[in-house]
PALONU-104405 format. One line per field, with one value per residue (C-alpha): chain; residue number from 1; x, y, z. Coordinates in Angstrom, 2 decimals. Last residue first. Layout:
<recs>
chain <- [A,...]
n <- [NUM,...]
u <- [X,...]
v <- [Y,...]
w <- [Z,...]
</recs>
This chain:
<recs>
chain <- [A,A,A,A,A,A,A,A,A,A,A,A,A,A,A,A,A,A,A,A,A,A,A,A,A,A,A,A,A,A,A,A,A,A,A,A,A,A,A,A,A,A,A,A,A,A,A,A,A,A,A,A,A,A,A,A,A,A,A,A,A,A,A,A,A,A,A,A,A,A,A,A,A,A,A,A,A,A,A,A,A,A,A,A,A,A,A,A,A,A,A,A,A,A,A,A,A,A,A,A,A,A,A,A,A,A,A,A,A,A,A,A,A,A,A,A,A,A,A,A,A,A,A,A,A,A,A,A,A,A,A,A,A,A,A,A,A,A,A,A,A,A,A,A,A,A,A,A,A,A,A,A,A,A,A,A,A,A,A,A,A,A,A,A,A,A,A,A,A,A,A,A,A,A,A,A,A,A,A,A,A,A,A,A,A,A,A,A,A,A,A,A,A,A,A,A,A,A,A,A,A,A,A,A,A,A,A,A,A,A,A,A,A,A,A,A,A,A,A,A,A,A,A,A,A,A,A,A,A,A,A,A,A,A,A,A,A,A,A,A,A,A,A,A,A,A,A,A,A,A,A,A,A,A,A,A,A,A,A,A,A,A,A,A,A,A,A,A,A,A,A,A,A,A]
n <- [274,273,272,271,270,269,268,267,266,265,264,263,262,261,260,259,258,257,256,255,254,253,252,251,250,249,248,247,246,245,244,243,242,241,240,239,238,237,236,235,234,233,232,231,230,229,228,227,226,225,224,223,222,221,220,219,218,217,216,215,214,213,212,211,210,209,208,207,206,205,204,203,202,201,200,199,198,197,196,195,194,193,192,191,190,189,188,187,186,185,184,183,182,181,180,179,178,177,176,175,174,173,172,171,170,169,168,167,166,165,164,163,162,161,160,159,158,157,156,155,154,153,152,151,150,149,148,147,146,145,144,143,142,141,140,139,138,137,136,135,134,133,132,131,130,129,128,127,126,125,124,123,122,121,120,119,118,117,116,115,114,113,112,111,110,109,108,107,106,105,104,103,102,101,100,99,98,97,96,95,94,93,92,91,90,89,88,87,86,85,84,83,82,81,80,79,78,77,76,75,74,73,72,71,70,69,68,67,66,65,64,63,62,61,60,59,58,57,56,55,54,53,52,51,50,49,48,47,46,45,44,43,42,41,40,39,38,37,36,35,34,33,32,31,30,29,28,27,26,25,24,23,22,21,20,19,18,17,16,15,14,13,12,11,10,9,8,7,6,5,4,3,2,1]
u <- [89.01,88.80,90.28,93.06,93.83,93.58,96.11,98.29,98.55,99.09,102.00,103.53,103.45,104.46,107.39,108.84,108.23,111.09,112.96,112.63,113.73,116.37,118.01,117.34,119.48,121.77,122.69,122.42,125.50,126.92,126.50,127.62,130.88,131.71,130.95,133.25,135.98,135.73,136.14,139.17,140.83,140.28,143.12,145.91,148.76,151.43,152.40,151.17,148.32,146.51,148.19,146.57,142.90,143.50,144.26,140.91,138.71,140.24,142.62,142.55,144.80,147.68,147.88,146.21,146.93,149.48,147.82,144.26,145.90,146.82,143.25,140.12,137.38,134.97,135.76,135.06,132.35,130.88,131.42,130.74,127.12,126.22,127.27,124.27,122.17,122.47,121.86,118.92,118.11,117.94,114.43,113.47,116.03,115.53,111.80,110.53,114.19,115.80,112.50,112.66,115.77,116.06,112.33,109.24,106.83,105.25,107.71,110.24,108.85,108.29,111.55,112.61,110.26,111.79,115.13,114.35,116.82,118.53,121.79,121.10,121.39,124.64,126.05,124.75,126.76,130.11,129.86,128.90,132.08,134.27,133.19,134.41,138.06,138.35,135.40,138.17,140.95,138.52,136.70,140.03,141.09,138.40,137.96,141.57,144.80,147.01,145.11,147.52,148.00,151.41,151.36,147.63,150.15,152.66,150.48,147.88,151.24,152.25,148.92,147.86,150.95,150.27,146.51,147.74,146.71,144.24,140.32,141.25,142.04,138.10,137.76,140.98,139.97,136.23,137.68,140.36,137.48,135.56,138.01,135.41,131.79,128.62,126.35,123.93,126.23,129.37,127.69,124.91,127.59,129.54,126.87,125.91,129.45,129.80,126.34,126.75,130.54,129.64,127.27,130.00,132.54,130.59,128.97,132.30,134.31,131.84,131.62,135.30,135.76,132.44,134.94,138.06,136.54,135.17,138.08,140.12,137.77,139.01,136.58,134.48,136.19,137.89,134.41,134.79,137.80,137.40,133.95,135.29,135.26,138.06,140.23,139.66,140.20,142.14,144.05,144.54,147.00,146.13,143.88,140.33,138.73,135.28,136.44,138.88,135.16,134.13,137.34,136.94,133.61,135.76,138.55,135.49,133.99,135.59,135.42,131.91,131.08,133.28,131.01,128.03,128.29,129.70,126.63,124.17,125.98,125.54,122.39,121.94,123.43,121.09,117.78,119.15,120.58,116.83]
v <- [-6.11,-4.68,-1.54,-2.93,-4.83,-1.73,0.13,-2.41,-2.97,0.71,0.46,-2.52,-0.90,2.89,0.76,-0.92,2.17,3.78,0.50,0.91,4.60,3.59,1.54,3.20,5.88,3.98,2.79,5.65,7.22,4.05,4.56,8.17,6.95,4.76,7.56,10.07,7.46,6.23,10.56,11.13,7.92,10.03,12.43,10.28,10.69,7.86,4.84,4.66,6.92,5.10,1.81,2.12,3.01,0.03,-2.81,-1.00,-1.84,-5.21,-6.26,-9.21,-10.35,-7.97,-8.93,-9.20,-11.42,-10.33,-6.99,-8.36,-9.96,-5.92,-4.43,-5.45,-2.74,-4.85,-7.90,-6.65,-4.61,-7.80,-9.93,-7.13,-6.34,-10.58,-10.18,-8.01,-9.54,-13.28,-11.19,-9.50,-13.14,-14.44,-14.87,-15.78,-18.56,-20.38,-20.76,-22.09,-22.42,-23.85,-25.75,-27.29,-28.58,-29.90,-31.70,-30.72,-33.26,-30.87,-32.10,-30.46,-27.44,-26.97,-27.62,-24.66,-22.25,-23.40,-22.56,-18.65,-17.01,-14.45,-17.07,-17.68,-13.93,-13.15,-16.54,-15.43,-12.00,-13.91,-15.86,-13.63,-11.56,-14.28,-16.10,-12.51,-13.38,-17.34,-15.88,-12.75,-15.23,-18.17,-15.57,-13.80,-17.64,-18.36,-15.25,-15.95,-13.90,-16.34,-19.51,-21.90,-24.29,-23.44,-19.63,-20.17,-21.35,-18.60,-15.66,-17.10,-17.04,-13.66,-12.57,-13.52,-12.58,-8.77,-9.08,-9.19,-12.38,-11.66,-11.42,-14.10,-16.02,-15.82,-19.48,-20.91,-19.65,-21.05,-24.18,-24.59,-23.25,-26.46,-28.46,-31.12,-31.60,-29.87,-27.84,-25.28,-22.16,-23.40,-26.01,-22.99,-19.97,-22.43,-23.10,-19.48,-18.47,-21.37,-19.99,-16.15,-16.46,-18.14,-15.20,-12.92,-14.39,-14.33,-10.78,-9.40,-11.45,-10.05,-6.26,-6.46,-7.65,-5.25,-2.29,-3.74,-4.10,-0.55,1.27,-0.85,0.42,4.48,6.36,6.08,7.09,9.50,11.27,11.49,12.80,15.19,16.75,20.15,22.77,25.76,26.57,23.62,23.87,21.57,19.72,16.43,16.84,17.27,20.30,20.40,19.77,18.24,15.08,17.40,18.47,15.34,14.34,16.58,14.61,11.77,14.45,15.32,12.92,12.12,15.07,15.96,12.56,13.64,17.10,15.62,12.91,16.03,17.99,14.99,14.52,18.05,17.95,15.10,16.71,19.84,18.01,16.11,19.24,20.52]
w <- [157.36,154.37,155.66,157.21,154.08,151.86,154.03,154.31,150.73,150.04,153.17,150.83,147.77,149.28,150.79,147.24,145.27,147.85,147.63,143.46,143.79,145.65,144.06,140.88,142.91,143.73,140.37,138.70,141.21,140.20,136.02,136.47,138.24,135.67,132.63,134.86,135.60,132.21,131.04,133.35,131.88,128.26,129.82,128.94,130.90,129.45,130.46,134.40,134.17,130.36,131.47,134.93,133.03,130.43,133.46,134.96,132.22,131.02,128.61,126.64,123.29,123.86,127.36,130.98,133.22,135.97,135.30,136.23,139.52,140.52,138.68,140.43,139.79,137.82,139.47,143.16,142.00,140.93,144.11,146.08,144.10,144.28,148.17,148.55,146.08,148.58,151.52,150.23,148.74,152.48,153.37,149.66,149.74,153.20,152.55,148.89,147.34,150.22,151.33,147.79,148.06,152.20,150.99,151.40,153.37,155.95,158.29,155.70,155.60,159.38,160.24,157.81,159.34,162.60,161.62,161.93,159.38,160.91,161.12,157.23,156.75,158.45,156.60,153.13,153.37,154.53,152.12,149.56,150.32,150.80,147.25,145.41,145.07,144.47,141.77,140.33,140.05,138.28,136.51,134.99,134.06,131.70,129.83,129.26,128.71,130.81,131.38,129.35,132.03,132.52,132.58,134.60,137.65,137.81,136.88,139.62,142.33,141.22,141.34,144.71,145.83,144.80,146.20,149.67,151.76,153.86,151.90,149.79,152.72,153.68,152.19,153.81,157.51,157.24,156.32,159.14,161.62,160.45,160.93,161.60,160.70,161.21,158.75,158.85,159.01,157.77,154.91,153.88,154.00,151.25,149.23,149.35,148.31,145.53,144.02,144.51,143.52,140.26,139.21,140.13,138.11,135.28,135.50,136.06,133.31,131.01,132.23,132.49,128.68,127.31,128.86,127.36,123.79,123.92,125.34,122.56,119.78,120.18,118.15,121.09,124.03,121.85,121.10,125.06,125.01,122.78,124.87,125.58,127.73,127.77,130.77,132.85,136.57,136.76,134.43,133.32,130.01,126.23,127.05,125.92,129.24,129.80,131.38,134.06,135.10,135.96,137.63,140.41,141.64,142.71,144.54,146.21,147.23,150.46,151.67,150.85,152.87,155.71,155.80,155.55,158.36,160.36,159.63,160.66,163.82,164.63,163.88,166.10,169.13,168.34,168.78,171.25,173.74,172.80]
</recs>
């Protein structure tokens, strides 16, 4: 009984930080739907302006595909540097190792301010400034921690016997990474592939030192639309971005739900053949 209601208990104060913690998320929904000129709330009189503004407006467009494309980019090259990286500190052995691990998770130290100043400093030389090219090289040197350190907690799950056994079978170190080591670790590897990208997507103090007239991403736009002037069509990104997550998750799990009733169905059937 004292377990029964110990857990409740638990479960009601899980539910009560969570509504706290949404809630000023959820509050800008309704601000979307107001007609006033300023972000109010509650709204007297619904609207959807701001939305239509979203898309008469081009720039909302061009920043949003911008972000989505320096996103996927940088993310992609995270997952491949990151899980080369977790591979050489997990499998590998040579010296200063500690000295490596320490510059690759620096990202994750040093405030993202400096990190900005110092990228503004060096891509305003080189020409980088305003460049596809330069927001994935900032937003990759970003997102490599968190698939490194996503691919190292799966590699050390990984039994190294299975791998030993591929290659005395005659595989070798490349196709037992793709045929063993790979498959065993890909929810690792799609873990740090969704940090890496949210990383990007919602990165904005390196993306000011960046951005310009010629590219502008998603959340450079959203800080120009608070800081500059108070535009309520931020309230409806925020609302469309938070309506893509919450879809997110719940494809998520949908899929892992669909997932289970596979497997369990294929249990079943195999039991019952046997």
């Amino acid at each position: 009984m004292n377990r029964i209601l110990a857990r409740t208990a638990l479960i009601l104060l899980a539910a009560i930080i969570g509504l706290y913690l949404l809630l000023p998320v959820l509050v800008v929904v309704p601000m979307s739907l107001s007609s006033s000129s300023f972000l109010t709330f509650p709204p007297k009189e619904l609207s959807l302006r701001w939305y239509q503004q979203l898309l008469d407006d081009p720039s909302w467009g061009r920043s949003a595909f911008a972000s989505l494309k320096v996103a996927l980019l940088s993310a992609t090259v995270s997952v491949i540097l990151g899980t080369l990286a977790a591979l050489a500190l997990v499998r590998g052995r040579f010296p200063f190792r500690n000295a490596v691990t320490a510059v690759l998770l620096a990202p994750l130290i040093v405030p993202y301010v400096i990190v900005g100043l110092a990228v503004y400093i060096a891509f305003l030389n080189l020409g980088l400034t305003e460049t596809t090219l330069g927001f994935v090289l900032v937003h990759t040197c970003l997102g490599v921690p968190y698939v490194m350190i996503n691919v190292s907690t799966g590699l050390v799950s990984v039994d190294r016997r299975l791998e030993m056994a591929s290659m005395n079978l005659g595989a070798g170190p490349v196709s037992t990474f793709f045929r063993i080591t790979l498959p065993l670790i890909l929810p690792s590897v799609l873990a740090g592939a969704l940090f890496a990208f949210i990383t990007s997507w919602d990165e904005v103090v390196t993306a000011i030192f960046l951005s310009g007239p010629d590219m502008t991403t998603m959340p450079v736009k959203m800080w120009s639309g608070i800081r500059v002037q108070v535009d309520p069509a931020v309230a409806a990104v925020s609302s469309l971005s938070l309506l893509v997550i919450i879809s997110t998750f719940l494809l998520m799990g949908a899929v892992k739900m669909i997932r289970k009733m596979i497997d369990r169905r294929a249990s079943l059937t195999m039991n019952e053949g046997i």
